[in-house]
N, CA, C and O atoms as CSV, one atom per row, in Angstrom:
chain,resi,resn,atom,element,x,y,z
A,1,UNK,N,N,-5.660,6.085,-1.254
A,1,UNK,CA,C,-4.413,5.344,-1.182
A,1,UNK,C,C,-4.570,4.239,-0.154
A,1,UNK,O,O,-5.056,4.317,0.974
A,2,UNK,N,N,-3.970,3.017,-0.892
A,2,UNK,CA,C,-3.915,1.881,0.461
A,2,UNK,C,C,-2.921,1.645,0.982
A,2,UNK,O,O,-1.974,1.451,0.221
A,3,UNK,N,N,-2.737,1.578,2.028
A,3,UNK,CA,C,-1.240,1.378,3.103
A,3,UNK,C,C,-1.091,0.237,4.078
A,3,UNK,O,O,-1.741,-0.004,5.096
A,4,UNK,N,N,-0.229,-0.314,3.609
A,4,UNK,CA,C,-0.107,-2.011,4.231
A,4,UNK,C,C,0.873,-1.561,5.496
A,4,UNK,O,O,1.863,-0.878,5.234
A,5,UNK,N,N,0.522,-2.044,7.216
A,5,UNK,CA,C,1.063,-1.984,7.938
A,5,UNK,C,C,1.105,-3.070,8.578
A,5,UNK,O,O,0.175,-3.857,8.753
A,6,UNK,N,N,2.499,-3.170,9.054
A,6,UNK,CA,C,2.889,-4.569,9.630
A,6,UNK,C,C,3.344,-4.385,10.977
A,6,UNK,O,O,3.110,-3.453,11.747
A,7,UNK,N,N,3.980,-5.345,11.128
A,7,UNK,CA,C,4.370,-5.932,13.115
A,7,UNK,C,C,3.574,-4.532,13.836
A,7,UNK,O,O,4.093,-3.519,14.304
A,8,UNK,N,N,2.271,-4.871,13.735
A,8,UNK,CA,C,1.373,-4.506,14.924
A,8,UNK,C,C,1.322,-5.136,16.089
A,8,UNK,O,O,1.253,-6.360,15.982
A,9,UNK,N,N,1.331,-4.729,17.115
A,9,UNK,CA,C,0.982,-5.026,18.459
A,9,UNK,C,C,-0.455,-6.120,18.279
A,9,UNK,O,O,-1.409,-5.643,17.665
A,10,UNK,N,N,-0.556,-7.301,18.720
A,10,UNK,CA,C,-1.663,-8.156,18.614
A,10,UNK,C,C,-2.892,-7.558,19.557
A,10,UNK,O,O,-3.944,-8.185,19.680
A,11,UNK,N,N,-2.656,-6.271,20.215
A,11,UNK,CA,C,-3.915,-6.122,20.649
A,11,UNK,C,C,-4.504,-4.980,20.408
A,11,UNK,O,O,-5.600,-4.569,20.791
A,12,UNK,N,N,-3.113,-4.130,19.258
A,12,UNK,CA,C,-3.732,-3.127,18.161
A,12,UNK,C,C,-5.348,-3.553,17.738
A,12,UNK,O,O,-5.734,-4.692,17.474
A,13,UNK,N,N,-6.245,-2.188,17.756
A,13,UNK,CA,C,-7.720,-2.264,16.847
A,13,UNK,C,C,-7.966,-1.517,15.817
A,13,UNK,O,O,-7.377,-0.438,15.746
A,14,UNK,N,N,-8.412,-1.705,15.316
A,14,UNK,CA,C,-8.992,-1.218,13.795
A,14,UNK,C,C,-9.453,0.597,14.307
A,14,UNK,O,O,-9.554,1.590,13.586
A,15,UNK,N,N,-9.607,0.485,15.484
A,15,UNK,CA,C,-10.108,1.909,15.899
A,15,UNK,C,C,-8.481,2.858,16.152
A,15,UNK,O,O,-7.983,3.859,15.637
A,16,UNK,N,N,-8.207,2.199,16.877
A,16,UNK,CA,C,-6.542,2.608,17.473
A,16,UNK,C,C,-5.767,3.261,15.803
A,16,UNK,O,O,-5.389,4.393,15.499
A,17,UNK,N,N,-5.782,1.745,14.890
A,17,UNK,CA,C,-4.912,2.277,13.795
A,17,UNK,C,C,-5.207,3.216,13.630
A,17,UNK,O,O,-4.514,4.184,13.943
A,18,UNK,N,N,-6.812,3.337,12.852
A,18,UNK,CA,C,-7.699,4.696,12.511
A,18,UNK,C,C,-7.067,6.334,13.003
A,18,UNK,O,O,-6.656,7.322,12.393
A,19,UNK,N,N,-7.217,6.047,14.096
A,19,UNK,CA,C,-6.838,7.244,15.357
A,19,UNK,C,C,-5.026,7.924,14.572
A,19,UNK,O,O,-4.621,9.010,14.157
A,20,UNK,N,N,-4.528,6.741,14.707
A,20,UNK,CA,C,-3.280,7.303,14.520
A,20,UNK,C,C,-2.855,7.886,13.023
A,20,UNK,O,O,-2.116,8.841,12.783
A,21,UNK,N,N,-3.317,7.309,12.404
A,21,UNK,CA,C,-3.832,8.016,11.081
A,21,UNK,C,C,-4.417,8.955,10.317
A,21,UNK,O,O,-4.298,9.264,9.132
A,22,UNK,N,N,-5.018,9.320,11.136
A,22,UNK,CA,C,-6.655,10.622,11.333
A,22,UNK,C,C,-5.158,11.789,11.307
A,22,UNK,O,O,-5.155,12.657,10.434
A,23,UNK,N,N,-4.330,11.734,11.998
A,23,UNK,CA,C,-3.491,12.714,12.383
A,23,UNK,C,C,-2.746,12.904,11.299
A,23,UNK,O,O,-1.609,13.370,11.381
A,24,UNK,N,N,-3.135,12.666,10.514
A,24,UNK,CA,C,-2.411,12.951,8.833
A,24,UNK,C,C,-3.208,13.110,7.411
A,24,UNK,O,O,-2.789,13.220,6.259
A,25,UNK,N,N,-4.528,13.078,7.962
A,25,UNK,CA,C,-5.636,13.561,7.042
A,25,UNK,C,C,-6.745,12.261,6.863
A,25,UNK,O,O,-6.783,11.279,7.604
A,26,UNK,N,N,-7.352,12.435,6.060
A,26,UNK,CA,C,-8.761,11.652,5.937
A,26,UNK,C,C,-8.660,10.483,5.753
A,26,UNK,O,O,-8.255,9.988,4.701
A,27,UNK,N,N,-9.016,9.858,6.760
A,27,UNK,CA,C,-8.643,7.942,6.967
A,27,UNK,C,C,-10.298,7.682,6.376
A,27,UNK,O,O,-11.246,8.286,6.879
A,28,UNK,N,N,-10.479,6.581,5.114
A,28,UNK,CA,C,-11.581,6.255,4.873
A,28,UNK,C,C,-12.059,4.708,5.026
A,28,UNK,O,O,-13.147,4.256,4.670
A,29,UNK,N,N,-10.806,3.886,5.742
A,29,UNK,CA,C,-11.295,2.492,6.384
A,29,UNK,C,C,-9.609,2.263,7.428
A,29,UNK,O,O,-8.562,2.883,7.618
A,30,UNK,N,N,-9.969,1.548,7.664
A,30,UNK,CA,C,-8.989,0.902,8.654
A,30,UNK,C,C,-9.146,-0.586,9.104
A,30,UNK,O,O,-10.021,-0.751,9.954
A,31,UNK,N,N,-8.493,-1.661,8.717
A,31,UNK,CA,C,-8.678,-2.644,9.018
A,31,UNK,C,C,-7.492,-3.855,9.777
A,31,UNK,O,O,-6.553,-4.193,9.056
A,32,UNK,N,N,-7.567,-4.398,11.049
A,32,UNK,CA,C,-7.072,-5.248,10.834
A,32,UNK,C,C,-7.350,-6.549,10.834
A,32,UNK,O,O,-8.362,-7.095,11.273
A,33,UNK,N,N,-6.058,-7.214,10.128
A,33,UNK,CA,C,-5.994,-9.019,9.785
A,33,UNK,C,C,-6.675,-9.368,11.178
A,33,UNK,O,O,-6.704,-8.708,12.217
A,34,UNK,N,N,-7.329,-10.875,10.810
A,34,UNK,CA,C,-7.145,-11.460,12.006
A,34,UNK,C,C,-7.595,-13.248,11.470
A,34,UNK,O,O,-8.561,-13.464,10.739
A,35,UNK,N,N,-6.945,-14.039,11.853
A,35,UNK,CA,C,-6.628,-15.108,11.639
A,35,UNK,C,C,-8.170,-16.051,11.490
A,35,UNK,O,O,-8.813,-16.221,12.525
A,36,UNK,N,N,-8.568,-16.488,10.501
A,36,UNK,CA,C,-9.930,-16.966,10.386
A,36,UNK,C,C,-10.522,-17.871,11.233
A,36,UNK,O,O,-11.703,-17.812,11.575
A,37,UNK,N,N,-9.198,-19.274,11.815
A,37,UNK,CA,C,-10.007,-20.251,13.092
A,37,UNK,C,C,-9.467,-19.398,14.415
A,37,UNK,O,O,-10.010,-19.775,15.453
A,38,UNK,N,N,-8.765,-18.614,14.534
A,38,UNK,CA,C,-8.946,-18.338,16.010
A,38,UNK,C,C,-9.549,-16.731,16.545
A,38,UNK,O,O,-9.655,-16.163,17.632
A,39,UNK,N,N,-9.841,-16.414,15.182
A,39,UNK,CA,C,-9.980,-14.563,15.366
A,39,UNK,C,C,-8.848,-13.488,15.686
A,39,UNK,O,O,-8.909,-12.259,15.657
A,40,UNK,N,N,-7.800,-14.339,16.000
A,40,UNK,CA,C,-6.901,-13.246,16.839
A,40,UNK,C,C,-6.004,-12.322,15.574
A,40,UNK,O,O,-5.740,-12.574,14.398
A,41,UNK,N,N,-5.752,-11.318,16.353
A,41,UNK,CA,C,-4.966,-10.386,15.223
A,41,UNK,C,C,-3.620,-11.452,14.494
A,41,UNK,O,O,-3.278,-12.569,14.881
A,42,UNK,N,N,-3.159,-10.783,13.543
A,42,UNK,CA,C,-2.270,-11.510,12.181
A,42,UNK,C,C,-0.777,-10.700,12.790
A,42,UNK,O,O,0.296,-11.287,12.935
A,43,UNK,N,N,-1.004,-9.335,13.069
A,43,UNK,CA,C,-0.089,-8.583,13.448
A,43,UNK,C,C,-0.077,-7.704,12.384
A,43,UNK,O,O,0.718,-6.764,12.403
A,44,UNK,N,N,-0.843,-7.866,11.449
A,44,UNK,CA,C,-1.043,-6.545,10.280
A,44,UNK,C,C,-2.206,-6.036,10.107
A,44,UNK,O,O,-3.184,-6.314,10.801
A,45,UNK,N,N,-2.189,-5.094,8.983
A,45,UNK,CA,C,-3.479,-4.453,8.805
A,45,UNK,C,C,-3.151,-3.666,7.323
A,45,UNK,O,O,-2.227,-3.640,6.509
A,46,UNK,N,N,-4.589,-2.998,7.504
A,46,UNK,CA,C,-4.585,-1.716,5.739
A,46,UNK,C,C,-5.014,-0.509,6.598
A,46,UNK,O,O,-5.698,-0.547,7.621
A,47,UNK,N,N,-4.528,0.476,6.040
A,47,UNK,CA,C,-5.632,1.376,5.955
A,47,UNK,C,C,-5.850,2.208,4.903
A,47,UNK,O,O,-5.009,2.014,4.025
A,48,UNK,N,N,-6.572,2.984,4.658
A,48,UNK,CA,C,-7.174,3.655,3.102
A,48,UNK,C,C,-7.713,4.971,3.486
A,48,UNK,O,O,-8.694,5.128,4.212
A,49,UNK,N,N,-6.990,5.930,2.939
A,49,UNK,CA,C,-7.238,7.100,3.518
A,49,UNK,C,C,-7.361,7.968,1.671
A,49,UNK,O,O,-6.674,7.594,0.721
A,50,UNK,N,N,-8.199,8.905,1.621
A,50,UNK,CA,C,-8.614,9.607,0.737
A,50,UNK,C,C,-7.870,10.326,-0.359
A,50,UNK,O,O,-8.184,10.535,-1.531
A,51,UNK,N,N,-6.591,10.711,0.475
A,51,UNK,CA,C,-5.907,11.959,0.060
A,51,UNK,C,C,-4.318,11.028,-0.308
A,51,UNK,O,O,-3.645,10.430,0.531
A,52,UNK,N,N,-3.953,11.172,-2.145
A,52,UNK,CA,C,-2.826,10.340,-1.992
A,52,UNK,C,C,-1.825,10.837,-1.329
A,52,UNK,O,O,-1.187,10.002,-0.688
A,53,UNK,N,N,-1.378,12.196,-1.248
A,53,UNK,CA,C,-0.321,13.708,-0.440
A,53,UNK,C,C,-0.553,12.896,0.919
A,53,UNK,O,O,0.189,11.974,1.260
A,54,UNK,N,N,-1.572,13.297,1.605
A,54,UNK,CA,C,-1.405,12.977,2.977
A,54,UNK,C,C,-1.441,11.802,3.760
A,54,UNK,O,O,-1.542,11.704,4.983
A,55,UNK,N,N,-1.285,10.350,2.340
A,55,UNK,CA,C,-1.133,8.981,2.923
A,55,UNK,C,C,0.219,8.895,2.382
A,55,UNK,O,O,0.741,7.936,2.951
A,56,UNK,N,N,1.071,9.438,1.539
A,56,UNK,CA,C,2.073,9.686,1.426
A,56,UNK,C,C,2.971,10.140,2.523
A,56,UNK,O,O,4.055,9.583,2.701
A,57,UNK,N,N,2.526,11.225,3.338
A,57,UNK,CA,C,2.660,11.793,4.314
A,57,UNK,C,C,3.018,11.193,5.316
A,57,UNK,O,O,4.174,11.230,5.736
A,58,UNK,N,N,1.718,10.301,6.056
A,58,UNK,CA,C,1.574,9.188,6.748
A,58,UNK,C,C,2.707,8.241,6.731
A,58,UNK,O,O,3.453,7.810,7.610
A,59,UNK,N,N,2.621,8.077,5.637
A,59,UNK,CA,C,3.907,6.599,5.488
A,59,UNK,C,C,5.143,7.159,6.131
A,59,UNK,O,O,5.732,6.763,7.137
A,60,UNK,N,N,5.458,8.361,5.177
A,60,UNK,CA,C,6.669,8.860,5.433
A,60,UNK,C,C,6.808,9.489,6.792
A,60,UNK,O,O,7.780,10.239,6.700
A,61,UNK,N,N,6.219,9.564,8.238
A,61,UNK,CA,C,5.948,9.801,9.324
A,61,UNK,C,C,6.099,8.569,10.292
A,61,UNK,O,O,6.886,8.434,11.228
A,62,UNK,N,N,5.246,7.803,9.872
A,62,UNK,CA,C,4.938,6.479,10.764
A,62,UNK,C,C,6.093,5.268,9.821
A,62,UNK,O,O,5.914,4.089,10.126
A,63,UNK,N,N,6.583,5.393,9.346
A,63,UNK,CA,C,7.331,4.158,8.909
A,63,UNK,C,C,8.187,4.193,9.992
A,63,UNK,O,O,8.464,5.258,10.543
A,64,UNK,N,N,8.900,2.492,10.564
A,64,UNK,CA,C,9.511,2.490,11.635
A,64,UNK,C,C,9.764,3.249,13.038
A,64,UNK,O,O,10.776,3.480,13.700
A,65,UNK,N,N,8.165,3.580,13.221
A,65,UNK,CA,C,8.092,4.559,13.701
A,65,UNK,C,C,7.246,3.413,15.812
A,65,UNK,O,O,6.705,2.311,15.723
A,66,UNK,N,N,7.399,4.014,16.967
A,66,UNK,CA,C,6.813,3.255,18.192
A,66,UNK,C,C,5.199,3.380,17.767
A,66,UNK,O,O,4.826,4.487,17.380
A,67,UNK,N,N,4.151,2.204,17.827
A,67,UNK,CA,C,3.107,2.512,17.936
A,67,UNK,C,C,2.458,0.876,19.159
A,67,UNK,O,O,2.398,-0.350,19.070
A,68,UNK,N,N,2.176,1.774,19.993
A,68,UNK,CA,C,1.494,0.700,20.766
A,68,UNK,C,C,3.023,-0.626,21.369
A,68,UNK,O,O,2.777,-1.763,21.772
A,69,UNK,N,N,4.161,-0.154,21.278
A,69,UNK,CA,C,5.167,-0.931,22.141
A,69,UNK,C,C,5.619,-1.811,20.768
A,69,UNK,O,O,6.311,-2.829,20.803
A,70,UNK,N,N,5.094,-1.212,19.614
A,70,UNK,CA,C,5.908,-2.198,18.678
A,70,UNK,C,C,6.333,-0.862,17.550
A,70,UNK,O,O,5.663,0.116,17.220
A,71,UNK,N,N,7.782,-1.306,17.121
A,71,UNK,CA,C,8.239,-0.857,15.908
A,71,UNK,C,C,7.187,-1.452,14.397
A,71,UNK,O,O,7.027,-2.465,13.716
A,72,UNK,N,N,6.742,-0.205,14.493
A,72,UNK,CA,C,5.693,-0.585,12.601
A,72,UNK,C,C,6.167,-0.148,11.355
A,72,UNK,O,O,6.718,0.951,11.285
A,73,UNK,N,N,5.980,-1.118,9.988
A,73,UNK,CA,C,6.317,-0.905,8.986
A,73,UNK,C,C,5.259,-0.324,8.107
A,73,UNK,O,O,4.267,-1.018,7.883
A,74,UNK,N,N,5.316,0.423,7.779
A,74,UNK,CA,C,4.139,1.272,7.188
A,74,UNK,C,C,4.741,1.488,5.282
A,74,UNK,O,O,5.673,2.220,4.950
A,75,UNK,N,N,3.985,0.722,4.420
A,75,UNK,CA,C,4.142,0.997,2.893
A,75,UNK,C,C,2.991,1.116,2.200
A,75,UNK,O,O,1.991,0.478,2.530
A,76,UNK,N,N,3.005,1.773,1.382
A,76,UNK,CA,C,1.916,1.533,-0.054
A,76,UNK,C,C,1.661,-0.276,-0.300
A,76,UNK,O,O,2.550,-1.128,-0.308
A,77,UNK,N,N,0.213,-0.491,-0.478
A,77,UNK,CA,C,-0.266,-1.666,-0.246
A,77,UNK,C,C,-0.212,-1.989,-2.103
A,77,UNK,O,O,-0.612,-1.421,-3.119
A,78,UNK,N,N,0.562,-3.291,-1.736
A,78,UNK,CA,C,0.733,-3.583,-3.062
A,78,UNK,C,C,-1.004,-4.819,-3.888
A,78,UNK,O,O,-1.328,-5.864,-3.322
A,79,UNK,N,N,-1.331,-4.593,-4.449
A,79,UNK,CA,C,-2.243,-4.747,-4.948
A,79,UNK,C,C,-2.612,-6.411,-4.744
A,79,UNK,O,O,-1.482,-6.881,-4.610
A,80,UNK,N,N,-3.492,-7.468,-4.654
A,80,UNK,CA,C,-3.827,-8.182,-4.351
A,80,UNK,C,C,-3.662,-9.249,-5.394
A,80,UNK,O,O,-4.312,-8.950,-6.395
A,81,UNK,N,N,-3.027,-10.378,-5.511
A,81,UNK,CA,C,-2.547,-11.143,-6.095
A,81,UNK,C,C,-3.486,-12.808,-5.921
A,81,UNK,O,O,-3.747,-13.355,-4.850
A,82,UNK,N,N,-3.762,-13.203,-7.000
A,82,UNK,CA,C,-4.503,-14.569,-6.948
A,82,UNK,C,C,-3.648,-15.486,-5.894
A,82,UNK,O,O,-2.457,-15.567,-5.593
A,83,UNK,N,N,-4.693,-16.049,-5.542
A,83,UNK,CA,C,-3.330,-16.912,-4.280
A,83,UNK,C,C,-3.097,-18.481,-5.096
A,83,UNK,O,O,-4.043,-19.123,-5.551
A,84,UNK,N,N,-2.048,-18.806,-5.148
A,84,UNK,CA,C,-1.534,-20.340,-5.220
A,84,UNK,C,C,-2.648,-21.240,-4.401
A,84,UNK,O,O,-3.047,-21.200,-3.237
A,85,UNK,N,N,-3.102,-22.420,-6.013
A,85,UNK,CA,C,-3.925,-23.411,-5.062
A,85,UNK,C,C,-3.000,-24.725,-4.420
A,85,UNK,O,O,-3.456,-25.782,-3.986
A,86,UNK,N,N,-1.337,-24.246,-4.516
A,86,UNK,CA,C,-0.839,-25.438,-4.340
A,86,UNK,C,C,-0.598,-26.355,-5.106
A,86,UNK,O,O,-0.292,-27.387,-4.509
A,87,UNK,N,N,-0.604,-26.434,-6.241
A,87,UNK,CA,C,-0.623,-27.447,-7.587
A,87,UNK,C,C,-2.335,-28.191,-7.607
A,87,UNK,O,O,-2.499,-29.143,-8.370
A,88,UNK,N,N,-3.292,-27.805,-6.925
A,88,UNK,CA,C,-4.700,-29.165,-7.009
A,88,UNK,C,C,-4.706,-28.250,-8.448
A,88,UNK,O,O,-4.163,-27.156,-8.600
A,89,UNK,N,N,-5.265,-28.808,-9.173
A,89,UNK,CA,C,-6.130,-28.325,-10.270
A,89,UNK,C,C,-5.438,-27.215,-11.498
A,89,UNK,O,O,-6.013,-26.664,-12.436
A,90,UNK,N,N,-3.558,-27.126,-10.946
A,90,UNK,CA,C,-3.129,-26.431,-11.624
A,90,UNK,C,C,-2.997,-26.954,-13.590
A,90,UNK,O,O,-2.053,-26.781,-14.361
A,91,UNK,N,N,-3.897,-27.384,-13.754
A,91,UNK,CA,C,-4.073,-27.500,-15.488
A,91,UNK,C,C,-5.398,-27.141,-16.070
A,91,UNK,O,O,-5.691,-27.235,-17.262
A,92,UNK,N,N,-6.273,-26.662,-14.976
A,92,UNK,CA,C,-7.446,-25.770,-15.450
A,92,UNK,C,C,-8.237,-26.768,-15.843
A,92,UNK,O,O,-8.014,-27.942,-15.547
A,93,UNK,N,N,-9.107,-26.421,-16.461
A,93,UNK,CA,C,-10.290,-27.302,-16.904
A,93,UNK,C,C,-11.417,-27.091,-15.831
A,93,UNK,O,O,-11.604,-26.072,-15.166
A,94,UNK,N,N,-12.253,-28.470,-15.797
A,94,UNK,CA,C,-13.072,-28.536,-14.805
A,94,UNK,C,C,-12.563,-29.312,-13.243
A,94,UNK,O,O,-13.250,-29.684,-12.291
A,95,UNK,N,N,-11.544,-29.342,-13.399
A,95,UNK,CA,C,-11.183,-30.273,-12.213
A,95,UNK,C,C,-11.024,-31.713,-12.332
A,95,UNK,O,O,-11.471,-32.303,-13.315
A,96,UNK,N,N,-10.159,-32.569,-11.001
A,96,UNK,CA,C,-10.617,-33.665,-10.747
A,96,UNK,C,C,-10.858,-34.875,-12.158
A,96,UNK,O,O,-10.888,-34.786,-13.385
A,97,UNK,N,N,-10.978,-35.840,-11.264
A,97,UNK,CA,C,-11.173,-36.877,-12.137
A,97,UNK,C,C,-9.520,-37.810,-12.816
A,97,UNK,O,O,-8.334,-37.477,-12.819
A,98,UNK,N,N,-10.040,-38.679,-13.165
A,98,UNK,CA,C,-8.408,-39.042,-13.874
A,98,UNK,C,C,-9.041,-39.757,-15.512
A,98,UNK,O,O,-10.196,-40.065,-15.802
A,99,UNK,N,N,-7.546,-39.862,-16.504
A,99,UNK,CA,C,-8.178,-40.599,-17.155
A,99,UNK,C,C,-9.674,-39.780,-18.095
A,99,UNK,O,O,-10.439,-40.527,-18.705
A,100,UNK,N,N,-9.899,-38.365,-18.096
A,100,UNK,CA,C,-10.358,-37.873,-19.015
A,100,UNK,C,C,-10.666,-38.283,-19.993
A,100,UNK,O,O,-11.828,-38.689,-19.993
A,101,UNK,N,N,-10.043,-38.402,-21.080
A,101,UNK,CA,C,-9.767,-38.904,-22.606
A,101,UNK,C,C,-10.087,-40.256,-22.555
A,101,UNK,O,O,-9.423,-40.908,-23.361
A,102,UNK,N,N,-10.836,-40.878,-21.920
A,102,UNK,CA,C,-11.730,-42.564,-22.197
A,102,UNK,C,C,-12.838,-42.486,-22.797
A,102,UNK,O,O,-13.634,-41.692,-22.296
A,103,UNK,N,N,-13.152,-43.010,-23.657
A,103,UNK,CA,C,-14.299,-43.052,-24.608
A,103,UNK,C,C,-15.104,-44.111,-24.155
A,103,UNK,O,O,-16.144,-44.394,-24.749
């Protein structure tokens, strides 16, 4: 099961989440966000634990629950969605260019 957790403490670690999790059965990753130009935490994370019962468990334990001086939102991680390019290239093809159709 994957479990999307939010408003983490920015100096929450991937080890810390882990930890607090472990306490509800078999944690098999733990990760958190962290912002690509500066590295720093996002304020969220996943974690993925083995057992769907005892990440069920988890949620229903740790949702709005104190961890690390912040109130956390703890849900079932909703599945990963293509991201918006913003309209560039939204008509498919090969891209780019103008004026196609010139012979």
């Amino acid at each position: 099961m994957n479990i999307y957790v939010s408003n983490l403490n920015f100096s929450t670690s991937g080890e810390s989440l882990h930890e607090l999790f472990a306490e509800y059965g078999e944690v098999t990753s733990s990760k958190i966000i962290t912002d690509r130009e500066t590295g720093r935490s996002r304020g969220f994370g996943f974690v993925e634990m083995s057992d769907d019962t005892e990440g069920q468990n988890a949620i229903s334990e740790l949702h709005e629950s104190d961890f690390e001086g912040k109130t956390i939102n703890v849900n079932v991680a909703r599945p990963r969605t293509e991201r918006s390019n913003n309209g560039y290239n939204s008509r498919g093809g090969n891209g780019g260019g103008y004026n196609r159709n010139r012979y």
